[in-house]
Rosetta silent file (secondary structure, phi, psi, omega in degrees, C-alpha in Angstrom):
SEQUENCE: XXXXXXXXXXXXXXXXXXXXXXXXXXXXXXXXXXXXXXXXXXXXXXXXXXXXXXXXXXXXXXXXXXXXXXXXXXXXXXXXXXXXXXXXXXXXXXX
SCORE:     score description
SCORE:     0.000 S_00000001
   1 L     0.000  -40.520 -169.217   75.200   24.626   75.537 S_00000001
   2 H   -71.474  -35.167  178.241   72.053   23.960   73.742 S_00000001
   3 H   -83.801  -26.932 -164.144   70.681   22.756   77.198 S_00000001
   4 H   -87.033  -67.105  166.050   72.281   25.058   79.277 S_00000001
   5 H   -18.700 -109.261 -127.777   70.178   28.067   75.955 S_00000001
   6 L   -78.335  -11.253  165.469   66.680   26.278   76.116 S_00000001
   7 H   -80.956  -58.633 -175.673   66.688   25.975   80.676 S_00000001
   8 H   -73.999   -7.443  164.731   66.824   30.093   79.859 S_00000001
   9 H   -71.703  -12.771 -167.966   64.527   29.969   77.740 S_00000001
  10 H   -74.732  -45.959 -177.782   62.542   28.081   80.108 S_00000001
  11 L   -48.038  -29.778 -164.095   63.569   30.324   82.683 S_00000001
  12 L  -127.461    6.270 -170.781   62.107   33.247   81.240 S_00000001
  13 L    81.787   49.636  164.836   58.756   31.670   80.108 S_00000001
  14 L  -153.686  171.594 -168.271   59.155   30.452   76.721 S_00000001
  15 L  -132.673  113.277  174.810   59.600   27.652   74.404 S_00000001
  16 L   -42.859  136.226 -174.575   61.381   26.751   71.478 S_00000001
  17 L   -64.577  160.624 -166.889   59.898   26.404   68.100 S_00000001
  18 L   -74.441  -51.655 -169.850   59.144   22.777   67.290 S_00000001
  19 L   -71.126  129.666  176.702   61.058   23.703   63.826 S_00000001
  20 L    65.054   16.278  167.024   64.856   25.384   64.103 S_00000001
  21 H   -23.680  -58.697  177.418   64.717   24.747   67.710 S_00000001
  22 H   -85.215   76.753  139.049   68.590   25.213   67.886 S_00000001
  23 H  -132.729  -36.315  174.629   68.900   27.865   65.943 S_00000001
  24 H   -69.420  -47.657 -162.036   65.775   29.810   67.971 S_00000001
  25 H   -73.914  -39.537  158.341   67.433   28.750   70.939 S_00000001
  26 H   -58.320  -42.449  173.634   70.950   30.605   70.018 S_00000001
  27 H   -63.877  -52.527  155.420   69.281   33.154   68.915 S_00000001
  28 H   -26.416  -76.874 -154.914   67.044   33.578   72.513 S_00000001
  29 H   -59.965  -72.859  166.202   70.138   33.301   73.828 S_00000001
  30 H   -35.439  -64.447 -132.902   72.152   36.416   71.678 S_00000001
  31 H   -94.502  -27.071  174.115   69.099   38.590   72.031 S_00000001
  32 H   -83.948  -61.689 -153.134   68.836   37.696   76.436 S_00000001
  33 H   -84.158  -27.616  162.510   72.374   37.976   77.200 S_00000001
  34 L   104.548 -169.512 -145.502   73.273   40.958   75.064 S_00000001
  35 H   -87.504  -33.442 -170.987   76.078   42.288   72.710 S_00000001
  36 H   -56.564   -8.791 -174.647   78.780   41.809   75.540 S_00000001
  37 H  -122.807   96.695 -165.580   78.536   38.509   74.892 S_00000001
  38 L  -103.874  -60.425  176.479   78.923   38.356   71.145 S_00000001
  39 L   -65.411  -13.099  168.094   81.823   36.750   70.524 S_00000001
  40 L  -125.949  -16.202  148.346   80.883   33.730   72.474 S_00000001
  41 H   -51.439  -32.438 -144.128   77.297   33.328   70.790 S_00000001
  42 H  -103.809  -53.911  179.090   78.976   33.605   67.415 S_00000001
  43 H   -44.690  -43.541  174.445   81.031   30.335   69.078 S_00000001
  44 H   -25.349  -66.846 -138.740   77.553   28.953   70.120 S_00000001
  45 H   -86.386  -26.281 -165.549   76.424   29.169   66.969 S_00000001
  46 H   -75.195  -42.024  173.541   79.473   27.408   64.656 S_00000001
  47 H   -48.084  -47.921 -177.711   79.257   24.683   67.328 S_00000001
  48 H   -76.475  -10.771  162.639   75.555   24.166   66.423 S_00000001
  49 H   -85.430  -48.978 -169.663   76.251   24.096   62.903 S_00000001
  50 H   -57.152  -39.722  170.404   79.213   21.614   63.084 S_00000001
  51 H   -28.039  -68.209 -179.638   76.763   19.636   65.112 S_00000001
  52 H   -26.970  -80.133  174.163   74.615   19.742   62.699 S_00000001
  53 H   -64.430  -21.541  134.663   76.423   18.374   60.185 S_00000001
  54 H   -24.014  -68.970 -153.118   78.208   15.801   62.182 S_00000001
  55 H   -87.634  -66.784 -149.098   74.501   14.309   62.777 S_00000001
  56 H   -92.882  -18.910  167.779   72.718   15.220   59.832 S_00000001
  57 L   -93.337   24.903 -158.078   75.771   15.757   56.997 S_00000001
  58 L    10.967   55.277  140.735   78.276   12.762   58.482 S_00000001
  59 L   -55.256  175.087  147.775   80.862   15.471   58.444 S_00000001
  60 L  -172.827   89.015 -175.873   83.255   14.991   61.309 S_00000001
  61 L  -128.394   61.165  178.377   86.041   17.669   60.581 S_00000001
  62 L  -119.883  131.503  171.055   86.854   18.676   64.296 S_00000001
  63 L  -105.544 -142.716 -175.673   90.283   19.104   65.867 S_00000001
  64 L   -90.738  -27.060  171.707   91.387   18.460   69.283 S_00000001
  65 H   -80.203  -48.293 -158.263   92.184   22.233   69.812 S_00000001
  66 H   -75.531  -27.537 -163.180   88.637   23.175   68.448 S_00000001
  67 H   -63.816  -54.416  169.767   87.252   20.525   70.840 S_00000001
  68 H   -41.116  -76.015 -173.311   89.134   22.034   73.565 S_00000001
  69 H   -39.210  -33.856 -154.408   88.386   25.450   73.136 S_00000001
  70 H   -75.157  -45.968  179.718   84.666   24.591   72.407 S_00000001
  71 H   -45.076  -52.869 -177.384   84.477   23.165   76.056 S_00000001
  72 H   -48.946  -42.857 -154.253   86.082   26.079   77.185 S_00000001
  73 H   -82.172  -58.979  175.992   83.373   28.218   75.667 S_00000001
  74 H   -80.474   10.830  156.362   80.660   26.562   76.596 S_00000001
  75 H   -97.340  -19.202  165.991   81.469   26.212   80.430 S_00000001
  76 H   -60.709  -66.010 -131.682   82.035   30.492   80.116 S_00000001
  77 H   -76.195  -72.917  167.661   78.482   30.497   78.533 S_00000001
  78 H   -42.570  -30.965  149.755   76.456   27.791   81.102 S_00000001
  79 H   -45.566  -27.386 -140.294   78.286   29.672   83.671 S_00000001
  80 H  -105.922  -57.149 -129.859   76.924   33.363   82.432 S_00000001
  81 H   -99.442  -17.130  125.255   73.922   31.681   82.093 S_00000001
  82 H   -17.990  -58.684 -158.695   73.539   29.707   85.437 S_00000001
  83 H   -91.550  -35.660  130.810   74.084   32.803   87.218 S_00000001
  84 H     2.393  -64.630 -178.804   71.377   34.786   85.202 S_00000001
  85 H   -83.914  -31.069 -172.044   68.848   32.348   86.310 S_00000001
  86 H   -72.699  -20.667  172.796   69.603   32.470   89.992 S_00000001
  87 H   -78.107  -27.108  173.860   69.689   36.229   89.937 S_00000001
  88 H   -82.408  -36.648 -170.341   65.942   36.163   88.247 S_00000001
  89 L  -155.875   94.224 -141.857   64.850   33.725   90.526 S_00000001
  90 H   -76.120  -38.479 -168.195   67.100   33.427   93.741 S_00000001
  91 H   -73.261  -29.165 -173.511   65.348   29.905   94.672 S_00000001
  92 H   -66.065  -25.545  179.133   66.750   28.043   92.058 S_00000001
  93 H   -51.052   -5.601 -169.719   70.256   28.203   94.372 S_00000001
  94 H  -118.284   19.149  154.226   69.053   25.722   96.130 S_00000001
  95 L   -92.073    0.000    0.000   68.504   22.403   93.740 S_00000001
């Protein structure tokens, strides 16, 4: 998700801050796609915090359903967002 977030920002002419990068990039992401999709940024975002803390707090409190789900969520979102760029720029359908 974080990859599929920073190719729109890229997409759109911008760049992530060197600092809070994921956290700019969710946000880019809320603030481009709008309020309909609210409810699956606010997934976005819990993902990028367990991440977080997985890497940088050795948490690792995830369950098999959450995994699931998260997958789910983030092939809706790289989908939304996939189609987004090809609608801005029609040429990208073809790499």
């Amino acid at each position: 998700m974080i990859r599929a977030g920073r190719a729109l920002m890229y997409s759109k002419g911008y760049l992530p801050t060197a600092k809070n990068s994921h956290k700019t990039i969710v946000e880019f992401t809320r603030l481009t796609l709008g309020d309909e999709y609210h409810g699956l940024i606010g997934k976005f975002n819990r993902m990028r915090r367990k991440r977080h803390d997985f890497i940088y707090e050795t948490k690792n409190h995830i369950t098999s359903h959450e995994a699931k789900s998260s997958l789910e969520s983030a092939k809706k979102l790289i989908d939304k967002i996939i189609a987004m760029v090809k609608q801005d720029n029609p040429q990208m359908g073809l790499f």
